[in-house]
C-alpha positions in Angstrom: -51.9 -22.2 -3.7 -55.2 -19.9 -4.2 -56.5 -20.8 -1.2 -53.3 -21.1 1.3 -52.6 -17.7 -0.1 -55.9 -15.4 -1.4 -55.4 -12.2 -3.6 -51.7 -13.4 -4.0 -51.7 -12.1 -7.8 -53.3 -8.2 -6.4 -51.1 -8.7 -3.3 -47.7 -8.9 -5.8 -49.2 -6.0 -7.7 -49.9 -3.9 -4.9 -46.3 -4.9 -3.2 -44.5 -3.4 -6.2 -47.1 -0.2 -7.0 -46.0 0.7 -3.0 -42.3 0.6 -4.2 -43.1 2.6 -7.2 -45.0 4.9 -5.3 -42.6 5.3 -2.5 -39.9 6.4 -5.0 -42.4 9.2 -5.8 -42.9 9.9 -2.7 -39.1 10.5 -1.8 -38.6 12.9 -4.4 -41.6 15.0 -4.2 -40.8 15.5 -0.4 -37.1 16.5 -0.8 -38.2 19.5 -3.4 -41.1 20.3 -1.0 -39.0 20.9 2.0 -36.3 22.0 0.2 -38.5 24.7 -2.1 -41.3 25.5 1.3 -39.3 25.2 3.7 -37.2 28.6 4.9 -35.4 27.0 7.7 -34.4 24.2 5.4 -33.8 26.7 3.1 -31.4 28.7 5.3 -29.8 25.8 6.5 -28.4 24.5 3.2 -27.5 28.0 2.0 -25.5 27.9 5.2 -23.8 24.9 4.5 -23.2 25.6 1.3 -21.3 28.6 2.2 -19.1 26.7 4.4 -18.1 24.4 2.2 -14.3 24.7 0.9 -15.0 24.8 -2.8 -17.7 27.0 -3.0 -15.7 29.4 -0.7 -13.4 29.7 -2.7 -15.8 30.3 -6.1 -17.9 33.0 -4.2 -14.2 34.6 -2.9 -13.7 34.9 -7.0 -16.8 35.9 -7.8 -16.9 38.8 -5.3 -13.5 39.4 -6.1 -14.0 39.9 -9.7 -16.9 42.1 -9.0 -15.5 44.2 -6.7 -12.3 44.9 -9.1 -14.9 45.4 -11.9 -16.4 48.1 -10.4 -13.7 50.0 -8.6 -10.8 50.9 -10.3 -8.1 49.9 -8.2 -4.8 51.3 -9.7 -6.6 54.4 -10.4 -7.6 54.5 -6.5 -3.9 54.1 -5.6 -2.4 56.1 -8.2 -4.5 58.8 -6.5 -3.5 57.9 -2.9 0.2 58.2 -3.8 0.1 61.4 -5.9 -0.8 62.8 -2.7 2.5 61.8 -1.0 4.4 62.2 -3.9 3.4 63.2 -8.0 6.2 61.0 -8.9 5.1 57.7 -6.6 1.4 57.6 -8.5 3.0 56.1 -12.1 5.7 54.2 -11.0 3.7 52.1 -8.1 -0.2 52.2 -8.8 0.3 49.1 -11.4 2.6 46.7 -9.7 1.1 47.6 -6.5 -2.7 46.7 -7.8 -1.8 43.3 -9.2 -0.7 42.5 -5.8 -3.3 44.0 -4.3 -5.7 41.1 -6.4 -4.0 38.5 -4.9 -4.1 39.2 -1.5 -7.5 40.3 -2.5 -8.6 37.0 -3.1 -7.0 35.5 0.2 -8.9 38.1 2.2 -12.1 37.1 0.6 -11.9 33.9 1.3 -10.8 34.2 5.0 -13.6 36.6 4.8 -16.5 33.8 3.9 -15.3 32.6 7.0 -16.8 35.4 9.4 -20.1 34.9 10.7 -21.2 38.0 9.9 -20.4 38.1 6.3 -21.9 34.2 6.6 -25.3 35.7 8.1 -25.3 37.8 5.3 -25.4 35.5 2.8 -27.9 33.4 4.8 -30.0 36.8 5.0 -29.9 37.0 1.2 -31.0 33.4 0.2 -33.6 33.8 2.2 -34.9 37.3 0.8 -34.7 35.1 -2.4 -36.8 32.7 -0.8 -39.3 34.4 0.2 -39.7 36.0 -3.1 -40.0 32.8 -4.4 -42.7 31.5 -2.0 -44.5 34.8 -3.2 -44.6 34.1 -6.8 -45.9 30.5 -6.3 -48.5 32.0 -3.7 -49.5 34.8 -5.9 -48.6 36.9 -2.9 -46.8 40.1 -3.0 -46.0 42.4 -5.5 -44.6 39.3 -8.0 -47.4 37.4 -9.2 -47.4 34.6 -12.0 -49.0 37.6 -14.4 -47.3 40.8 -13.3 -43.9 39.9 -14.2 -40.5 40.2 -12.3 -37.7 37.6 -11.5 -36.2 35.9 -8.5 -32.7 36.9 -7.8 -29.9 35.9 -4.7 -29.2 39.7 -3.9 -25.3 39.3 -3.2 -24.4 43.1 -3.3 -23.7 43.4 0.6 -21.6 40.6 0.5 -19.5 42.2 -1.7 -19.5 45.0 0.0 -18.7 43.9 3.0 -15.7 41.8 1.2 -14.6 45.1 -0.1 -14.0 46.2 3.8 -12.0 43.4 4.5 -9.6 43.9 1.8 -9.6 48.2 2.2 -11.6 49.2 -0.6 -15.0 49.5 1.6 -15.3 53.2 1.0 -14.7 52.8 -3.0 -17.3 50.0 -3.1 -20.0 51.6 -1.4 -19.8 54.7 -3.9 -19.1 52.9 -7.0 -21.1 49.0 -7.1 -24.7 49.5 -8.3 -27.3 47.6 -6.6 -27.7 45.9 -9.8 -24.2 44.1 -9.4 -23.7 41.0 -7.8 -27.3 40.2 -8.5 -27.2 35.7 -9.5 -30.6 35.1 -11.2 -32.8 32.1 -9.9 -35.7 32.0 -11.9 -36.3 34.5 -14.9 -39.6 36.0 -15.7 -40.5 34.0 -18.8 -40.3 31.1 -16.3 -42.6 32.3 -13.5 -45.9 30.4 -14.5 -43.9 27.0 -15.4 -42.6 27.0 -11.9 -45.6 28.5 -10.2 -47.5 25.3 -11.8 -44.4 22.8 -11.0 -43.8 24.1 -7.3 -47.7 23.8 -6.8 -48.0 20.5 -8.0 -44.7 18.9 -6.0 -46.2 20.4 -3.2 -49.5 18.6 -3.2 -48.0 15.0 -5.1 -45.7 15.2 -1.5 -48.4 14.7 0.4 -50.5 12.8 -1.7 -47.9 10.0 -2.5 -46.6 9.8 1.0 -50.4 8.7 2.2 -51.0 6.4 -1.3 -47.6 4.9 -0.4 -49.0 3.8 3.4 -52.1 3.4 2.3 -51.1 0.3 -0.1 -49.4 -1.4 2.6 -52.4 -1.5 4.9 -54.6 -2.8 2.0 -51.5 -5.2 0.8 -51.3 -7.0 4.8 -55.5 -6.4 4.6 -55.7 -8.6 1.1 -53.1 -11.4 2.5 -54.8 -13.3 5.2 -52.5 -16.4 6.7 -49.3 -15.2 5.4 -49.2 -11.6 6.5 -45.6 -11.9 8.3 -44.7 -12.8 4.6 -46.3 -9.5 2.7 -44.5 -7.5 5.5 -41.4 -9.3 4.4 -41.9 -8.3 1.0 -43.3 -4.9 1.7 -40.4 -3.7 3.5 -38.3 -5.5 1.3 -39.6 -3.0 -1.6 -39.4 -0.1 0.5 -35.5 -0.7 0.9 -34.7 -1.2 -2.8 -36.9 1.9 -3.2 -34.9 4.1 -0.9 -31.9 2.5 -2.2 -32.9 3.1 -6.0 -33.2 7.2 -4.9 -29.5 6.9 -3.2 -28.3 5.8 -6.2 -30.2 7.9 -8.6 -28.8 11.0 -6.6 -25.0 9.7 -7.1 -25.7 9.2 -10.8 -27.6 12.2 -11.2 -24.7 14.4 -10.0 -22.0 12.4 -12.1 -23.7 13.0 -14.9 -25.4 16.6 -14.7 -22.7 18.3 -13.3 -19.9 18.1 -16.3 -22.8 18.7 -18.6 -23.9 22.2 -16.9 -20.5 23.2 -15.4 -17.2 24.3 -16.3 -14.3 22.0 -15.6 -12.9 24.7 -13.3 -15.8 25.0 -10.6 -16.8 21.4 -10.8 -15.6 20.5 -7.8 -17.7 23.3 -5.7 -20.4 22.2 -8.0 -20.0 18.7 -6.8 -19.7 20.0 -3.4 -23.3 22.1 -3.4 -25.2 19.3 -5.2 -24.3 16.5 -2.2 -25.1 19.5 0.2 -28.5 20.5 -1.7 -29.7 16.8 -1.8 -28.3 15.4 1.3 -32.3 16.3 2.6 -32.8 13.6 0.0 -30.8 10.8 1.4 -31.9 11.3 4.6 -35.6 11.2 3.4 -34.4 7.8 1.8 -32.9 6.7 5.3 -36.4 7.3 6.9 -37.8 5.1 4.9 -35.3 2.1 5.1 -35.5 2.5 9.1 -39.5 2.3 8.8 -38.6 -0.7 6.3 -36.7 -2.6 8.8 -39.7 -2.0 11.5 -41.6 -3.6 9.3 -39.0 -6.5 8.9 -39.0 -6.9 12.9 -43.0 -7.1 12.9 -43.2 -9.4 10.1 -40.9 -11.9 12.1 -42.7 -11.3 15.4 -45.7 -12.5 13.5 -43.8 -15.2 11.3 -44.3 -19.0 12.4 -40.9 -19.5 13.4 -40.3 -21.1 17.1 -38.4 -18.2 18.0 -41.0 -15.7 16.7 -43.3 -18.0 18.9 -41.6 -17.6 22.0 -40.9 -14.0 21.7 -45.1 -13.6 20.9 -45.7 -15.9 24.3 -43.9 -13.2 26.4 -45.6 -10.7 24.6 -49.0 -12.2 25.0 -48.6 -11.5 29.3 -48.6 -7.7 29.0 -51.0 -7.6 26.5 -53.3 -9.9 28.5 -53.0 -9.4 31.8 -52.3 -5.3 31.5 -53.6 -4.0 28.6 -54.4 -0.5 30.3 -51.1 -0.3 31.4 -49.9 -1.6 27.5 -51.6 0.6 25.7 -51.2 3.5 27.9 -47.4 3.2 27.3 -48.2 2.9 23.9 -50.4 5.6 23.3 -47.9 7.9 25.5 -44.9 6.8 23.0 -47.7 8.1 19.9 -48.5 11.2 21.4 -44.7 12.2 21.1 -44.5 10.9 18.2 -47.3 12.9 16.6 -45.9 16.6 18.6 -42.9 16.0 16.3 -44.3 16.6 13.7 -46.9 19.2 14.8 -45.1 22.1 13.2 -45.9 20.7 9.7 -49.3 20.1 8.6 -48.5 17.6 5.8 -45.9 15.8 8.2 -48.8 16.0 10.8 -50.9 14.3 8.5 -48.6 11.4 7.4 -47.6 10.7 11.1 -51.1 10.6 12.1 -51.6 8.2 9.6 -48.7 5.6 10.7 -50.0 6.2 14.4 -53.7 4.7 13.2 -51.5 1.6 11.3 -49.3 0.9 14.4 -52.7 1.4 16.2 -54.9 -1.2 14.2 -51.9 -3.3 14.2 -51.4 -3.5 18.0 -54.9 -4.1 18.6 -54.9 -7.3 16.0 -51.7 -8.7 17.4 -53.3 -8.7 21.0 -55.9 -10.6 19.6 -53.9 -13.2 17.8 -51.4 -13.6 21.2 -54.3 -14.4 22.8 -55.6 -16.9 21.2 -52.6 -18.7 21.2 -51.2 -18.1 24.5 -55.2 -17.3 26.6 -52.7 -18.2 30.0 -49.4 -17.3 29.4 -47.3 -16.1 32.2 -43.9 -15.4 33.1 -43.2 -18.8 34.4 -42.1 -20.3 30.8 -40.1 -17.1 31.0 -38.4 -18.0 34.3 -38.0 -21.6 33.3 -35.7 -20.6 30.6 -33.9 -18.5 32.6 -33.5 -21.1 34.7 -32.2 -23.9 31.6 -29.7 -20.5 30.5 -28.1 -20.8 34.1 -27.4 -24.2 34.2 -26.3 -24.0 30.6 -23.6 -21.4 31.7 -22.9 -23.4 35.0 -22.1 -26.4 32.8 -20.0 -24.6 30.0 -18.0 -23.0 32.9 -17.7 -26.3 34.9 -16.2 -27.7 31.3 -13.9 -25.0 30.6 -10.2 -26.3 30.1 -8.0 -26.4 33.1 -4.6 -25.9 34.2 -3.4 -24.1 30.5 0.2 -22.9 31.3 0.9 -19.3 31.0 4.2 -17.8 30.3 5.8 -16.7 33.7 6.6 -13.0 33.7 9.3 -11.6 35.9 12.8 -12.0 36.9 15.3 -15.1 38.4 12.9 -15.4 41.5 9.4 -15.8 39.4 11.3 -18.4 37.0 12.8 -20.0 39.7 9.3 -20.4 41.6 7.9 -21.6 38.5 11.1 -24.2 37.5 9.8 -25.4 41.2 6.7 -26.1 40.6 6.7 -27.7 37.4 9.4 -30.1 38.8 6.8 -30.9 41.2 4.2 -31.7 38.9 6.7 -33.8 36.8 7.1 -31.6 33.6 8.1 -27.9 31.9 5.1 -28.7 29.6 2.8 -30.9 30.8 0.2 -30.9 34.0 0.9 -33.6 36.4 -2.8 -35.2 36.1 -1.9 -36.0 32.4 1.7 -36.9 32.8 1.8 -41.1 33.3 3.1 -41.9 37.6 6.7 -41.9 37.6 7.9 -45.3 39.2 7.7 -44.9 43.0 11.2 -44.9 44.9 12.1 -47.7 46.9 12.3 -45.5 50.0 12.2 -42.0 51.1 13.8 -40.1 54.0 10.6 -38.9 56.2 11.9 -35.0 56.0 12.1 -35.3 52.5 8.8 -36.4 52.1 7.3 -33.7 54.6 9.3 -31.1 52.1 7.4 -32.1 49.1 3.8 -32.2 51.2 4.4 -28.5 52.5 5.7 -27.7 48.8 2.7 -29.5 47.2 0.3 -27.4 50.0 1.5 -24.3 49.1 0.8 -24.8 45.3 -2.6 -25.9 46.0 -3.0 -22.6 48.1 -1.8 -20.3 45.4 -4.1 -22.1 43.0 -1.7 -24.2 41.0 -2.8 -27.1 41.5 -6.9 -28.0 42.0 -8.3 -30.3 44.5 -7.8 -33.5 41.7 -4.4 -32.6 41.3 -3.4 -32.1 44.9 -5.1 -35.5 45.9 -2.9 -37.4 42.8 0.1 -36.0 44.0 -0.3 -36.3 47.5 -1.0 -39.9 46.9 2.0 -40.6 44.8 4.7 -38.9 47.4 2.9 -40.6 50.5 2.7 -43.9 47.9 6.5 -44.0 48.1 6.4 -45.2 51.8 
């Protein structure tokens, strides 16, 4: 077994470790994009906002705070004492608690503007930034001076309050320290400053570890690398699959723990939103898994992996120029992609030098199976798939009766024919002869010939069957 298969004992090691690693890798790059990234930053925030649930929490909230600030019944009590002294008392109280309720339906048909939706995308990512600043050291929050990062919702509110009437009121009354959510409080600036600096180096680092055990995995298994690509991409998958399922845990579990019962459900809502960048991460890497499945059965020993590297072997042997060329175009757009990111850069780069190297050794194992293969084995199957078809449609069953559909004539026709062929059920080639007639007036039997030529005409009957029963009728002579 040791020598069929060298290093299999480091190649098992090093097949798991890439798993391992890979799961590392996931994570780290869903909080680095997520935490880094502003668009990706804006773009959840956005979604969030959309979302049902949370609409209808963030209506509350701005609801609450709005009525917190401004008295209400005091504001109407005013507005009515100046149509009548009398109307102020006996209105302001019943006319405020209905005022909260269609309050709250205004809110939330406000949240669906996109202006008041810009806003909030506007304030997430002023609390983005902020937080890119701390863990930079840039800008007036540092790790030492103190400060916080806060989700600055005061406009919102404010702009809530003109939907509902009570735009003037606001703007006088709400402090710009209402509506203020804290993210990250200043006792906890230099654990997340260290945390945030470290995911966003581990992202990049696992990400290259990960592919760089892979190449020295199908490097260490000479003679059965189709099989450590097998396995490799086999770990990859249960990888990926281990962070789906972590995620779906993860929220069961965390979410009744840190919220109330009553806003669970938005809760719920904003944590698929929020790590749906993780998923999709995972999906990457199962799609780069099962790339690695096809290539380790292009390269496997079986006769259809054979066949399939014997086509393979003419364009890579007779225009290699042309192959690589192609090739090389498809890695160039593959690396712009990702030329916006320097990390993502990096890792793409990476996988373009693997596909590369890989390439090159495959053209120099086709060769030396196939040194003159052409496309004439290709054109001989071909040729053996033709006459496969030709025969299975030459054997395909004949003369199946169909149900007749129409009216008297149509069933008449068909009562006709099947007379004719001697049966309602049965074709004439399978029914046994009927005893031939002693005689048979000569008009009679010119009848049944025209009858019997016209069935053959409209495809009834086939050649076969036309000769049988021609033979029959002129056999009663």
């Amino acid at each position: 077994m040791t020598k069929e298969r060298p290093h299999l004992g480091w190649v098992r090691f090093i097949t798991i470790l890439a798993g391992i690693v890979t799961v590392l890798a996931i994570l780290a790059t869903w909080v680095d994009r997520q935490v880094f990234d502003s668009q990706e930053w804006g773009d959840t925030s956005l979604k969030v906002l959309q979302n049902p649930e949370i609409q209808q929490q963030i209506a509350n909230y701005a609801v609450d705070e709005l009525y917190a600030q401004v008295d209400v019944q005091a504001e109407l009590k005013k507005n009515l004492d100046d149509i009548n002294n009398n109307l102020g008392d006996a209105l302001a109280g019943p006319l405020s608690g209905l005022g909260r309720q269609g309050a709250d339906s205004l809110a939330l048909r406000a949240l669906k503007n996109d202006k008041v939706q810009n806003i909030w995308r506007d304030a997430n990512l002023a609390a983005h930034k902020t937080l890119i600043n701390i863990i930079e050291d840039k800008g007036t929050y540092t790790s030492t001076s103190g400060g916080q990062v806060e989700l600055k919702l005061q406009p919102l509110i404010i702009e809530i309050a003109d939907q509902v009437g009570l735009g003037n009121q606001a703007r006088d009354k709400i402090p710009d320290s209402v509506g203020n959510i804290k993210i990250v409080d200043s006792e906890e600036l230099s654990q997340v400053q260290t945390a945030a600096k470290l995911i966003h180096g581990l992202a990049l680092v696992t990400a290259l570890l990960a592919l760089a055990l892979i190449v020295l995995a199908v490097y260490l298994s000479p003679g059965y690398r189709w099989l450590t690509l097998f396995w490799l991409a086999v770990s990859l998958i249960f990888a990926a699959l281990f962070v789906i399922i972590i995620r779906s845990v993860a929220g069961n579990v965390l979410i009744p723990e840190l919220a109330d019962p009553d806003i669970q459900p938005a809760a719920h809502a904003a944590w698929n939103i929020i790590t749906d960048l993780l998923k999709s991460v995972a999906w990457t890497v199962i799609w780069f898994s099962v790339a690695l499945l096809v290539v380790a059965w292009v390269i496997s020993p079986v006769k259809a992996a054979a066949k399939v590297r014997e086509f393979l072997a003419v364009p890579f042997g007779q225009y290699p120029g042309a192959t690589f060329g192609l090739l090389g175009l498809v890695a160039f757009i593959f690396l712009i992609m990702g030329a916006g990111d320097g990390r993502e850069f990096l890792i793409r780069l990476m996988v373009v030098v693997m596909a590369g190297a890989g390439f090159w050794f495959f053209r120099r194992q086709v060769m030396l199976e196939y040194p003159d293969a052409n496309y004439s084995s290709l054109k001989e199957f071909g040729e053996r798939t033709r006459d496969r078809a030709k025969g299975a449609w030459a054997g395909r069953p004949k003369n199946i009766n169909l149900p007749k559909i129409g009216g008297k004539d149509e069933k008449g026709e068909g009562e006709a024919e099947t007379a004719v062929l001697g049966g309602p059920s049965a074709p004439a080639a399978a029914a046994p002869p009927a005893p031939a007639p002693a005689a048979a007036p000569e008009g009679s039997r010119l009848d049944r010939l025209e009858q019997l030529g016209r069935l053959k005409d409209a495809g009834v009957l086939d050649d076969e069957e036309f000769a049988a029963e021609k033979k029959r009728i002129l056999g009663s002579e």
